[in-house]
C-alpha positions as CSV (number, residue, x, y, z in Angstrom):
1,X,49.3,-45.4,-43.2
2,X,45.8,-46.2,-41.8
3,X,44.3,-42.7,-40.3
4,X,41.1,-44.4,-38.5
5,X,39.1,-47.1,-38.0
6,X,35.5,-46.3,-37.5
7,X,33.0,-49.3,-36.0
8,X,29.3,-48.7,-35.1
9,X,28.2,-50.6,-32.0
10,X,24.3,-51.1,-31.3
11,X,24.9,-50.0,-27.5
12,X,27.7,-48.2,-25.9
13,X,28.4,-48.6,-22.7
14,X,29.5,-51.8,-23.3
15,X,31.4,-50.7,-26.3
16,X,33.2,-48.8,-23.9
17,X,34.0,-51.4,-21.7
18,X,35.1,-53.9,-23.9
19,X,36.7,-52.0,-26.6
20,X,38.3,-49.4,-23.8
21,X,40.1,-52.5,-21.6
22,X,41.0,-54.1,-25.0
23,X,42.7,-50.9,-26.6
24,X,44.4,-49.8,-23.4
25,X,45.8,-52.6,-22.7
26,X,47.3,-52.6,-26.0
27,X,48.7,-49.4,-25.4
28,X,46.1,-46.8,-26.6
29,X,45.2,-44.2,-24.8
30,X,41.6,-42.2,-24.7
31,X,41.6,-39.6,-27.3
32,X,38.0,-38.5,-27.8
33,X,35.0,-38.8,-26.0
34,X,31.2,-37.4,-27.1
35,X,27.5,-38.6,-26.3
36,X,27.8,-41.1,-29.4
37,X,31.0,-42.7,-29.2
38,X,34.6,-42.7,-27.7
39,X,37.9,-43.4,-29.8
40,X,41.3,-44.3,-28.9
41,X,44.9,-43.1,-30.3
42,X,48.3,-44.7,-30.6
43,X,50.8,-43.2,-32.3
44,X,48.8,-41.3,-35.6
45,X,45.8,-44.3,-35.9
46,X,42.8,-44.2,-33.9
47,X,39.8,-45.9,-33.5
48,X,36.2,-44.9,-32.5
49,X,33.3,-46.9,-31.4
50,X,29.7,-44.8,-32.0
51,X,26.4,-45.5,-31.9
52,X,25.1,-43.6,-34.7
53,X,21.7,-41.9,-34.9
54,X,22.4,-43.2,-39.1
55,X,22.6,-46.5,-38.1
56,X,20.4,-49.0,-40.3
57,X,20.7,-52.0,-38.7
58,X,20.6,-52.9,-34.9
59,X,23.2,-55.7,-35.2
60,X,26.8,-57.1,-36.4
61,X,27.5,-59.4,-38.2
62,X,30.9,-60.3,-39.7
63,X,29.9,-62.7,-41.6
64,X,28.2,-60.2,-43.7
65,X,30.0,-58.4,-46.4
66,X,32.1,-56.1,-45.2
67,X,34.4,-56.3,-41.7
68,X,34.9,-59.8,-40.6
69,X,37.5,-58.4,-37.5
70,X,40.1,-56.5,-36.8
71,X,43.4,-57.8,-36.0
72,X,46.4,-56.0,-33.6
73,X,50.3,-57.2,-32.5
74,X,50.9,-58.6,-29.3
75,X,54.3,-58.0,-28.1
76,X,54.5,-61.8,-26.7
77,X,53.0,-65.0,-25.5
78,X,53.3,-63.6,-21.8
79,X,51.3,-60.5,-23.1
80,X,49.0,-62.5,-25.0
81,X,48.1,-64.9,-22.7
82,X,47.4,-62.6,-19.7
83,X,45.1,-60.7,-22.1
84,X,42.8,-63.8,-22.8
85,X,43.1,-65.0,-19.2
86,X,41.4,-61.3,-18.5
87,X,39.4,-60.6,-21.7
88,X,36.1,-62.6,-19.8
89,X,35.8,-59.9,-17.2
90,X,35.3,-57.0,-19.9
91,X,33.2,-58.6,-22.3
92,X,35.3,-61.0,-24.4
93,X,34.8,-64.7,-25.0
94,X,37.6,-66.5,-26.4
95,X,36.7,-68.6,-30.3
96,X,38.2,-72.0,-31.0
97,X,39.4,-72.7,-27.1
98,X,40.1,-76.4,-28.5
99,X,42.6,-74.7,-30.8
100,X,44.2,-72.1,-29.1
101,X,46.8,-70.5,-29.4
102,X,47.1,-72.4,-33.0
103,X,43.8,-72.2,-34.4
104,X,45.1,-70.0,-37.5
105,X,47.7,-72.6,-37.9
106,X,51.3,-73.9,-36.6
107,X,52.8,-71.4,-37.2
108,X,50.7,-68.6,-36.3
109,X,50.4,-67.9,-32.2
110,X,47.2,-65.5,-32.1
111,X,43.9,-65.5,-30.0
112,X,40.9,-64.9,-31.4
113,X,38.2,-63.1,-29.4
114,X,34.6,-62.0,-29.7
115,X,32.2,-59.6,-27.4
116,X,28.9,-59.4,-27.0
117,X,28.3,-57.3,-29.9
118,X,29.7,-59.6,-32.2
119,X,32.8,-58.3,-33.0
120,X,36.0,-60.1,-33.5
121,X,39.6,-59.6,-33.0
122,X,42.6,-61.0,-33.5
123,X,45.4,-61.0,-31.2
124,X,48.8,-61.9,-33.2
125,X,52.0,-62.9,-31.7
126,X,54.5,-61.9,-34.6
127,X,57.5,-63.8,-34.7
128,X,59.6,-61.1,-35.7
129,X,58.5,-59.3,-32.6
130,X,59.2,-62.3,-30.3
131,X,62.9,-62.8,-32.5
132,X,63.2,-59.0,-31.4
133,X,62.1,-59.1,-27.5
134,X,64.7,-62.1,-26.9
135,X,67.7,-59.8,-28.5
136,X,68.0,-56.7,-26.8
137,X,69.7,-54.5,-28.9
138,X,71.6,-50.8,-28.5
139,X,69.3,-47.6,-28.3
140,X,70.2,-44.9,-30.5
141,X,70.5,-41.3,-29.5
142,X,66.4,-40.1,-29.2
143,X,65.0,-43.1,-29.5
144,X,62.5,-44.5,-26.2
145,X,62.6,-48.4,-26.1
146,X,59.5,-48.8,-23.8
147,X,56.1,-48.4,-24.6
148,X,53.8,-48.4,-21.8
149,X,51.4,-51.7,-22.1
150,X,48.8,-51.9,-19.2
151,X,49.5,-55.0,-17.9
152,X,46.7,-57.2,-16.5
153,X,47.0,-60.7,-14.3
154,X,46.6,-62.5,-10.8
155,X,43.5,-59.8,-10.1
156,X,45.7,-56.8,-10.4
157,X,45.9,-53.9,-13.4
158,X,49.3,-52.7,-14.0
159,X,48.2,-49.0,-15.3
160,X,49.2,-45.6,-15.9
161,X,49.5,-43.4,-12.9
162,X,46.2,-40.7,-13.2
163,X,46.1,-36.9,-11.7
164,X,42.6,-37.7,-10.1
165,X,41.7,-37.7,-6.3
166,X,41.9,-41.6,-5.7
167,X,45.7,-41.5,-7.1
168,X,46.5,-38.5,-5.7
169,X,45.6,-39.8,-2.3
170,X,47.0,-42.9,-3.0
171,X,50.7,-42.0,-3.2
172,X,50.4,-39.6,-0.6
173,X,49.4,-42.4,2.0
174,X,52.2,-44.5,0.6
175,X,55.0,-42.7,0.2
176,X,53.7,-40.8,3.6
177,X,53.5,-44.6,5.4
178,X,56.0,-45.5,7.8
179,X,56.6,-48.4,6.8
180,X,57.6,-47.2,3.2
181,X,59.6,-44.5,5.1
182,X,61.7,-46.5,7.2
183,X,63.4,-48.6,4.4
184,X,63.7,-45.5,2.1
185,X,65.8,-42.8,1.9
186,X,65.1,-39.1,4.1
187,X,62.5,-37.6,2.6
188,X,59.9,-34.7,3.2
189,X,56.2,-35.6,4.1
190,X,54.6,-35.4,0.8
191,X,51.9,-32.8,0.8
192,X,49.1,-33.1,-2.0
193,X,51.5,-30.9,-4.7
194,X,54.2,-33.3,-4.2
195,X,51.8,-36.3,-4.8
196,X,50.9,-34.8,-7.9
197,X,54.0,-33.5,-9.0
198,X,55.4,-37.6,-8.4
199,X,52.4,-38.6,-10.7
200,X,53.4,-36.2,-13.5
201,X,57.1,-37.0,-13.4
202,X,55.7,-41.3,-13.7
203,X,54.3,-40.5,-17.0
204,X,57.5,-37.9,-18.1
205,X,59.9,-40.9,-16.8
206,X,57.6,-43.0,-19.6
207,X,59.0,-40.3,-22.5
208,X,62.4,-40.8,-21.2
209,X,62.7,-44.4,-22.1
210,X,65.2,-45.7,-19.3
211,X,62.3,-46.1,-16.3
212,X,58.8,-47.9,-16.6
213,X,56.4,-46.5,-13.5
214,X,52.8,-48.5,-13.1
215,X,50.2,-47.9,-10.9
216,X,49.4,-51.4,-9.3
217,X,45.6,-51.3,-9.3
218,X,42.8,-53.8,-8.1
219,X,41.3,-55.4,-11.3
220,X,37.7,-54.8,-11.0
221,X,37.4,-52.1,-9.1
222,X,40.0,-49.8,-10.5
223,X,41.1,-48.6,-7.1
224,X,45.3,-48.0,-6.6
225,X,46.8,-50.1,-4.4
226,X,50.7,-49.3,-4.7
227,X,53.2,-48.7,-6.8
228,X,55.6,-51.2,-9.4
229,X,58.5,-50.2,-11.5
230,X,61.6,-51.1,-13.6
231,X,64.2,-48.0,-12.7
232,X,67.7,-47.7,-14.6
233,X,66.7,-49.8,-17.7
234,X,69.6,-50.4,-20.2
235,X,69.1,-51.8,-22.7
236,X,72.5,-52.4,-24.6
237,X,73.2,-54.7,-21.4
238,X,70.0,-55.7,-21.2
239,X,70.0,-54.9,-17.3
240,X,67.2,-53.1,-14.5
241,X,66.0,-52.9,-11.7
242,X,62.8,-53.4,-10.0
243,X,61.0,-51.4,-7.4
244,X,57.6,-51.5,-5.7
245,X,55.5,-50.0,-2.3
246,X,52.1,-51.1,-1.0
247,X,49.1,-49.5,0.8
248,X,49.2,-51.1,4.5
249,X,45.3,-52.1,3.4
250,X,46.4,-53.8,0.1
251,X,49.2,-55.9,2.1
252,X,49.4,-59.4,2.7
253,X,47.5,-61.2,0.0
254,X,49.8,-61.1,-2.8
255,X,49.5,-58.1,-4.5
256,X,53.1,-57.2,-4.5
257,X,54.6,-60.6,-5.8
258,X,51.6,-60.4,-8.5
259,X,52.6,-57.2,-9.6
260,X,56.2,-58.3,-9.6
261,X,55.8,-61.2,-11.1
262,X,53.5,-59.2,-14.1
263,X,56.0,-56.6,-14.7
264,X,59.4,-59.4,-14.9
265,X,57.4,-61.2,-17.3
266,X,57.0,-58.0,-19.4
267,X,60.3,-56.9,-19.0
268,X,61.6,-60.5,-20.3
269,X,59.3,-61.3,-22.9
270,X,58.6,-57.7,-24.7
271,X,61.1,-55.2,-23.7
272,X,64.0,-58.0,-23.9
273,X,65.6,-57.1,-20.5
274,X,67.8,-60.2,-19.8
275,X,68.6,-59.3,-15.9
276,X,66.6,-57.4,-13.6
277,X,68.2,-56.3,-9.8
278,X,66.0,-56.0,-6.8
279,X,67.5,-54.9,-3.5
280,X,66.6,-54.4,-0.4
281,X,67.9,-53.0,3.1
282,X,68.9,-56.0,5.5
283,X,66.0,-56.3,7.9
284,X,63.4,-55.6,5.4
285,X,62.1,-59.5,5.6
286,X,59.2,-58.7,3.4
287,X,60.8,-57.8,0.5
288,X,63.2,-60.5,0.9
289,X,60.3,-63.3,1.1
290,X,58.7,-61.2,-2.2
291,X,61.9,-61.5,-3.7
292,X,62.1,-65.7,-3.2
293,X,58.4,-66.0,-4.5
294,X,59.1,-64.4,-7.4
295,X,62.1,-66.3,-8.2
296,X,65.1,-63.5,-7.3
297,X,68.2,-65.7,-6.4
298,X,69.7,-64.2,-3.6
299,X,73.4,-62.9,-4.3
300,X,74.9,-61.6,-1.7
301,X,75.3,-57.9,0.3
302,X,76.1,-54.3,-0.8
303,X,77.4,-52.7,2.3
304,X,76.4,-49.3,2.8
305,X,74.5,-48.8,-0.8
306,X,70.9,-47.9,0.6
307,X,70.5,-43.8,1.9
308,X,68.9,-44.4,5.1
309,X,67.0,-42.2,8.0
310,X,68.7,-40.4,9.4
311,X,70.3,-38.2,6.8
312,X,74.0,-39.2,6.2
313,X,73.3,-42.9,6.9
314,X,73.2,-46.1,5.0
315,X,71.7,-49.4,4.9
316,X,73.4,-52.4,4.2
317,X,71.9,-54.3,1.2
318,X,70.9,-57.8,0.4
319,X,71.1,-57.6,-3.5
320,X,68.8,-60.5,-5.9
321,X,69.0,-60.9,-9.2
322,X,66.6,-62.9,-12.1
323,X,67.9,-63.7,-15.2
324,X,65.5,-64.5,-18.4
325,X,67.1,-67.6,-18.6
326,X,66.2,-68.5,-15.1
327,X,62.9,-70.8,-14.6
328,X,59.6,-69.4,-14.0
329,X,58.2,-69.6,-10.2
330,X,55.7,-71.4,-9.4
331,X,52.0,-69.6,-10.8
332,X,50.7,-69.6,-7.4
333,X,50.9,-66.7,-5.7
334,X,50.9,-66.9,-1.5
């Protein structure tokens, strides 16, 4: 098993850039961080970018001996092509455009990328992998089926919630907002504790394997916006459900039907999902037109399934439903 992967960079900040969107988005997470260099950890392998005071040369080349590029999975086509439609914002140019996805042949479904520095990946769609997204199969006893992959498309960053003031505040003013309130069951105001305590539980619901929790963030600036997730995933049934909230400032340009959109295609293509349910109380018109955009058929009404305000009330739902095997909606987002 591969313990690290060492690369020295002739300048680091945008090492850190490039290198830290890449490896996030394929589901590293920051592991260490020093003056010289940075690294990033999934599972037992890292890797670390440096720029070491030893360094003899102020360049790479990879068509010198020695590394030519380095090459990870993708868990899909959906996954791969949001990655190259957002690799130009952090420093990535894509190689043989004329070519892609094929240029390593037929039968190979990769992208190849390069940054400023010179380095190269390689971004492989594995058939196996696609053979195993399409067939969800049984879970045993212990084992997690998702793996959080940031998620990245239509100017939004599907991330990890973070225990920092920006998030913090964030899902206070959400969960707080009357509009999020009034379709949702009684609740508390949420103090500061209870914002971070809904954070921590996001990334212990991650561990569990049966919820997937993203912070829906703006994608150049970082800053949260709302709230996307799949709840009650099951995966010998290949069924779950899908939830999301906004900030009242992030409303009304399309952030929720990107996010939505984003997270289905995920859910379809790498976890192998095969249905996804999204409800919502009758009178909610919002989340009904968010549900048409994003290509949830409408089904029908659940009386009296949705805890309402007052305590001890319910609203009726109007229940929607996608299916994998259902077409795509349209890519532009109103």
């Amino acid at each position: 098993m591969l313990h690290h992967v060492e690369l020295w960079v002739p300048e680091l900040e945008g090492a850190r850039e490039s290198w830290g969107w890449l490896l996030e988005s394929l589901g590293y997470r920051p592991y260490q961080d020093w003056q010289a260099g940075r690294s990033w950890l999934l599972g037992r392998t890292y890797v670390v970018v440096e720029r070491s005071p030893a360094q003899t040369s102020a360049s790479h080349e990879r068509t010198r001996p020695g590394l030519n590029h380095l090459a990870f999975h993708v868990s899909g086509r959906a996954a791969l092509d949001a990655l190259v439609e957002a690799a130009p914002e952090h420093g990535w140019t894509l190689l043989f455009p004329d070519r892609h996805p094929f240029a390593g042949g037929p039968a190979h479904c990769a992208a190849y990328l390069e940054n400023a520095a010179g380095f190269e990946v390689e971004l492989v769609v594995s058939a196996a992998r696609d053979e195993q997204s399409a067939n969800p199969r049984p879970v045993g006893e212990g084992e997690a089926p998702l793996r959080f992959q940031e998620l990245t498309g239509h100017g939004l960053r599907l991330r990890a919630w973070r225990d920092d003031d920006a998030d913090v505040d964030a899902v206070m003013r959400g969960l707080n907002d009357p509009e999020v309130t009034r379709w949702g069951p009684p609740v508390e105001p949420l103090d500061v504790a209870g914002a971070r305590a809904f954070i921590h539980r996001a990334a212990e619901r991650w561990a569990g394997g049966r919820f997937a929790p993203y912070c829906v963030a703006d994608a150049d600036t970082g800053a949260p916006l709302g709230s996307v997730a799949l709840h009650n995933v099951f995966l010998p049934m290949g069924h779950a459900g899908i939830g999301y909230w906004l900030l009242p400032e992030a409303r009304g340009r399309g952030a929720v039907t990107g996010a939505v959109n984003l997270l289905t295609a995920w859910a379809f293509d790498t976890v192998g999902l095969h249905r996804i349910d999204l409800g919502h109380a009758i009178g909610n018109d919002s989340s009904c037109r968010v549900a048409e955009r994003c290509g949830y058929a409408y089904e029908g009404i659940s009386r009296g399934y949705l805890p309402a305000t007052p305590a001890g009330t319910f609203h009726d739902m109007h229940q929607h439903a996608r299916l994998s095997t259902d077409p795509a909606p349209g890519s532009s987002i109103r």
